[in-house]
C-alpha positions in Angstrom: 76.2 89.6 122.8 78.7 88.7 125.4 81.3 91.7 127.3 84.8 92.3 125.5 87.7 90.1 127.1 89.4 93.4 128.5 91.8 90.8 130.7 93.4 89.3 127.5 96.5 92.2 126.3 97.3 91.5 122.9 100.5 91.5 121.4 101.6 92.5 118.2 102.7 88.6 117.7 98.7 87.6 118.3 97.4 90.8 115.5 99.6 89.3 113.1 98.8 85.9 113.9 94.8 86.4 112.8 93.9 85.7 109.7 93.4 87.8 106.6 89.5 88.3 106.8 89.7 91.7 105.4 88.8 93.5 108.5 91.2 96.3 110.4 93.2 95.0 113.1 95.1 97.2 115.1 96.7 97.5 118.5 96.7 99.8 120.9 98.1 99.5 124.1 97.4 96.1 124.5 93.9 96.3 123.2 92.4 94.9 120.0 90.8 97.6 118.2 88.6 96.3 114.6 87.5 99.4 112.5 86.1 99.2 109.1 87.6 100.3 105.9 87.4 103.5 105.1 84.4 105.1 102.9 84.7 107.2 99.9 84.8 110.9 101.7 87.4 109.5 104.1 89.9 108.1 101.3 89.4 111.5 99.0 89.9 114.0 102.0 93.4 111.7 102.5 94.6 111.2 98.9 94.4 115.7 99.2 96.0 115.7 102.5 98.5 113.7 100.8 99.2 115.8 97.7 99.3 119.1 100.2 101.9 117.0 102.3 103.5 114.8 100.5 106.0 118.1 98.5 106.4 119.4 101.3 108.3 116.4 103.1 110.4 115.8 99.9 111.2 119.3 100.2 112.7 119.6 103.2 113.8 116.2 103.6 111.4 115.5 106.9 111.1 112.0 105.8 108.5 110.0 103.8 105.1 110.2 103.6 102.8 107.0 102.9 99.4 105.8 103.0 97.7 103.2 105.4 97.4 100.7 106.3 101.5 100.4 107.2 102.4 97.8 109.9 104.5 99.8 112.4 105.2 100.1 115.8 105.5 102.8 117.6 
């Protein structure tokens, strides 16, 4: 197994460039970051964060809440 390129900074042009292999992509300052989905326990403890949350923001008109992935940039 060969050392990570740590030289190379990714843009958000190159993420969106690779292709749609089902894997996790994401950027963070400049570095490409591969994660795997999420497992069961992760995705229930989200969807109730969610439903906790999500009145909440209506509410009070904080804004909106949504689930992942969501291509932003921040």
């Amino acid at each position: 197994m060969g050392m990570p390129d740590t030289a190379t900074k990714w843009t958000r042009e190159m993420v969106l460039a690779l292709p749609d292999d089902g894997k996790r992509y994401e950027l963070f300052d400049g570095e490409l970051l591969v994660s795997p989905a999420p497992n069961l326990v992760h995705q229930l403890a989200l969807a109730r964060l969610y439903d906790a949350l999500a009145p909440f923001v209506r509410a009070h008109r904080l804004g909106e809440t949504l689930w992942s992935p969501a291509d932003l940039s921040l």
